[in-house]
N, C-alpha and C positions, 0 to 999 in steps of 0.2 A: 787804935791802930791807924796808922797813913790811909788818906785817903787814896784810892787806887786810882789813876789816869786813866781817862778812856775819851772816845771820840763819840761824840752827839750831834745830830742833826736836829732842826726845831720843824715838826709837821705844819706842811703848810697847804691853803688850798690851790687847784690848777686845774689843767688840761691833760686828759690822755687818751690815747686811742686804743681800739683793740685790733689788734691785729693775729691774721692768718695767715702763718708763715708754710711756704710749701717748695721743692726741688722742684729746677725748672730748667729748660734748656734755648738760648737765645736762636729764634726760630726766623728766617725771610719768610717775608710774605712774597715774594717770587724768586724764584729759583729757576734761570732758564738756561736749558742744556744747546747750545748752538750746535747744529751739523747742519752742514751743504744742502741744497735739496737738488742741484744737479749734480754731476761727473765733470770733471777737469781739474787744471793743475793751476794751485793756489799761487797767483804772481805777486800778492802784497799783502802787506798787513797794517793797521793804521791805527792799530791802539797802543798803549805800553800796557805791560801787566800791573796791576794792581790798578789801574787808573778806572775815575769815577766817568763812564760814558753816560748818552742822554737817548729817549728812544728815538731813535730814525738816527743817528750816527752811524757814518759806512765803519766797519770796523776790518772786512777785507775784502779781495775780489779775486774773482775765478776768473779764469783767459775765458774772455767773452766772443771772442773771433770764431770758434766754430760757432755759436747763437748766432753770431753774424750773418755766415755765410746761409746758416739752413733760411734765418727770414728772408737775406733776396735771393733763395731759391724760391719759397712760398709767395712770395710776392709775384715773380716771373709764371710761377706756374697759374697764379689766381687771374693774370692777366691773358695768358693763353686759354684758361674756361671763363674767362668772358666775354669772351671774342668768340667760343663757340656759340655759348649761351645767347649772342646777341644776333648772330645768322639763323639758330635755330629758331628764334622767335621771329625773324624774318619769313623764312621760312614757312612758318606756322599761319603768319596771317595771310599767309599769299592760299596756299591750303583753304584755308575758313571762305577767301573769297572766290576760290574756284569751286569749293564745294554746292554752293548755294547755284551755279551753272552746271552742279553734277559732270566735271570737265575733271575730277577726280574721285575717286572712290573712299569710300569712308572711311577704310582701315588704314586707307595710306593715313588720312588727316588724326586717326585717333595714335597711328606710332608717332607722327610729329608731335602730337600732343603728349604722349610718354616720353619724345627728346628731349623734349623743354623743361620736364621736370626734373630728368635725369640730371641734365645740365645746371640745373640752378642747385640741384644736390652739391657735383662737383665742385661748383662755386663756394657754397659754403664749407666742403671739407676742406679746400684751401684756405678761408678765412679762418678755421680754426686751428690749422696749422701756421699760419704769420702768427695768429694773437700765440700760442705756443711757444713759438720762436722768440716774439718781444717777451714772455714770460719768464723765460729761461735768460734773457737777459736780464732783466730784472734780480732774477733769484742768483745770480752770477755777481752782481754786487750784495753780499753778507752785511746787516744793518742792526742794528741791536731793537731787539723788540720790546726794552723796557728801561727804565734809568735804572742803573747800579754799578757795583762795582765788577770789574773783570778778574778773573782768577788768572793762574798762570798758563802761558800759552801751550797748546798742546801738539799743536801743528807747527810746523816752519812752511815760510813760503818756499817753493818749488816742488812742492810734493802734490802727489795725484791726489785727490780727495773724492771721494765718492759720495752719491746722494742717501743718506739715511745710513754712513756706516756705524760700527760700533763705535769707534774712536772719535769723540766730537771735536771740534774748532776749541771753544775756548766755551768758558759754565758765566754767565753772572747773576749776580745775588744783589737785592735791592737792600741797602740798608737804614734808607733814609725815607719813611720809617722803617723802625723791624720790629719784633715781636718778640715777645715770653711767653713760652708755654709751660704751666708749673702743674703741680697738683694740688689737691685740700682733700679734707678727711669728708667722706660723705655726712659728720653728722653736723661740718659744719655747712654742710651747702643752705640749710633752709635760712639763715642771715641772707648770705650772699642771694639768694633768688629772689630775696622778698625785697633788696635794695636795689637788685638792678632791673626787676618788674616796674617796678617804682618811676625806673628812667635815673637815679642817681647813677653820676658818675663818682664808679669808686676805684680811689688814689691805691697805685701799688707800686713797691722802690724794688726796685733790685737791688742783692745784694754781693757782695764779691763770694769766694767758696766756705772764706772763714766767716761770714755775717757782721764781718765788722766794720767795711765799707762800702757807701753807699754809691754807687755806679749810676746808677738814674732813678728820673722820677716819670710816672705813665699812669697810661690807667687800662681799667679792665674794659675791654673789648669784648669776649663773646665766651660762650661755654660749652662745652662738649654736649651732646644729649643721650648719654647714655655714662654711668658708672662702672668701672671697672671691678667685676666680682671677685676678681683675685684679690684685689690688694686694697679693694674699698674706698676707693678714692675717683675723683673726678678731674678731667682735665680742663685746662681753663687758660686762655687767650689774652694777653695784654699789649697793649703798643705804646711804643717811645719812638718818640722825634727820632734819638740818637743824632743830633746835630753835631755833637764831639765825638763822637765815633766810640764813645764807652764801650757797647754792648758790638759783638763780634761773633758773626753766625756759628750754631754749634756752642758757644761760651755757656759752662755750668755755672749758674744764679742760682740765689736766693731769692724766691720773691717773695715780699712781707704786703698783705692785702690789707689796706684799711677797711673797716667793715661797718667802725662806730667810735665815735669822739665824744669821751663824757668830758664836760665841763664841770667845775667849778667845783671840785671834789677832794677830800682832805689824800694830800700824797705823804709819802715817806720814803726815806731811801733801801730798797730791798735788803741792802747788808743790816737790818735794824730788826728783820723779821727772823725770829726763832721757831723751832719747829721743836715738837716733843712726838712722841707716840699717841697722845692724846688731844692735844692743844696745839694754838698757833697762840706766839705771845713777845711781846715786847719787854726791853727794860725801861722804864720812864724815870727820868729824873727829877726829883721830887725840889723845890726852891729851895730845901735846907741842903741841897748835896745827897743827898740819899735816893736809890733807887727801890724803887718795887714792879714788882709782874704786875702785866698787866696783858689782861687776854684780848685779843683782837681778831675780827672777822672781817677777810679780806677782798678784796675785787679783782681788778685788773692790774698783771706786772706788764711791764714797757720796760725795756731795758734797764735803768738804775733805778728804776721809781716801781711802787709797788700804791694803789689803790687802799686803803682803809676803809670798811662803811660801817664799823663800829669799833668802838674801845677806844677812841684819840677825836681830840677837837684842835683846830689848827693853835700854836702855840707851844701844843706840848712834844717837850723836849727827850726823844730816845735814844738811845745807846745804840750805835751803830759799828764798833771796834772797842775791841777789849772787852767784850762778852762774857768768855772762858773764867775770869776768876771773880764773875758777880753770884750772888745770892740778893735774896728780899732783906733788905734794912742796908745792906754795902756802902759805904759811905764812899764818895766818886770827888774825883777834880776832873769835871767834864768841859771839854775845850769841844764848843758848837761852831762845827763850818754850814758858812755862809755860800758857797761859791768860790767865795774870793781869797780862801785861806783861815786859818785856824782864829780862833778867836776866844777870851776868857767866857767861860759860861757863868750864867748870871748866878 
């Protein structure tokens, strides 16, 4: 009979990782809701939306002018109680030296002695009302309290704005870094804890919704301390740079956690691996063109490559397309890719 055409790849040794893959959601490590913390009407604004701010940038300002006017009131008023404060301790010592000639009576010098404290009271409820005043201006210029990005604006200038309302100024969100929070099956946690006990830093990609491109590279950061008994899984913490701007707060990933990289190990291509109800088995192509089964006990798959750690030694050459019309003894014209495109098998 013809020999039957089929596609082979030659088992070779390598590198591969294992990995745990888990849904995850691209999380800021700050998220800050901006509102007023005084009352007045918003006369500018100095960011554009979407733009990347820095912390301490003004981003907008509240009519500062009544702050204005209430500090030189506080100011006027702190200089009229201490011009009392500075007669009543005139007063006072004049007091302490008539007393010693009993040329005054004692209650008189003991109320002068309760003016003078009263007075220095005064004084300092006016110095807490100026610092008040410079406060309120202060908080009258709006300044961003962290680098990120700004969302869109949610106020226009000329509107009244209130201190602590529902409706905030404008959100931003840090992205440089930001963060994945994914999950893993609770029975893979004890790798993961016993690597990051360790102190290793373990490599985790993002992935896009379909897992097929990779968005970034980061690593694992920190882990939840408790399991979720619903659903048996644990959450778990990663950061990327995001210097290109990949990863987008709220964005549904893939994250794939490196856990463990075996070296030096015989691979194969996963379309090569047959499965039965009983058995896991290969077709191996024999030097004279002929195939036979051949059983095999597997390791780790990584996407097109699948682990062997027994049944194949690197060399030998499997049937990876055109499976369906082999048996044991089939006689093959097997074309071995390389990489680089089809090629005559030996």
């Amino acid at each position: 009979m013809p020999a039957t055409p089929v596609t082979a790849a030659t088992a070779h040794k390598g590198d591969i990782g294992v990995y745990f893959t888990g849904l995850g959601a691209v999380t800021p490590i700050y998220t800050v809701t901006v509102t007023s913390r005084v009352d007045g009407q918003l006369m500018n604004v100095y960011y554009k939306e979407g733009q990347t701010v820095h912390k301490g940038d003004l981003l907008a300002q509240i009519d500062p002018r009544p702050f204005e006017v209430q500090l030189k009131q506080a100011e006027g008023q702190l200089i009229k109680d201490q011009a009392n404060l500075q007669n009543a301790r005139v007063d006072l010592a004049r007091y302490q030296e008539l007393i010693k000639r009993n040329a005054v009576a004692e209650q008189q010098l003991a109320t002068q002695q309760a003016t003078v404290v009263q007075d220095e009271g005064i004084v300092k409820t006016d110095q807490g009302a100026i610092d008040s005043a410079k406060l309120n201006l202060v908080y009258s210029r709006i300044t961003s309290p962290i680098t990120g990005r700004v969302g869109l604006r949610l106020v226009d200038p000329g509107n009244i704005v209130l201190a602590n309302a529902n409706t905030p100024l404008m959100v931003i969100t840090q992205i440089e870094p930001i963060t994945v929070i994914f999950t893993i099956s609770e029975d893979q946690l004890p790798a993961v804890v016993k690597k990051f006990r360790a102190g290793q830093k373990l490599q985790v990609d993002a992935y896009d919704r379909d897992l097929k491109k990779k968005l970034s590279q980061g690593t694992l950061l920190t882990m939840d301390n408790e399991i979720d008994q619903t659903t048996g899984t644990l959450k778990l913490r990663a950061i990327f740079d995001n210097k290109d701007d990949a990863l987008f707060p709220n964005q549904f990933v893939n994250a794939r956690l490196l856990v463990e990289e075996k070296h030096d190990v015989i691979l194969v291509p996963t379309a090569a691996i047959q499965r039965s109800s009983q058995r896991t088995f290969i077709y191996l192509v024999k030097p004279e063109q002929t195939v036979t089964v051949r059983d095999v006990t597997l390791g780790t798959t990584e996407g097109d490559e699948t682990q062997v750690v027994s049944g194949l030694v690197p060399g030998d050459v499997v049937v990876t397309t055109g499976v369906d019309k082999l048996q044991e003894g089939t006689r093959v014209n097997a074309q071995v890719t390389d990489g680089k495109g089809p090629r005559p098998g030996a």
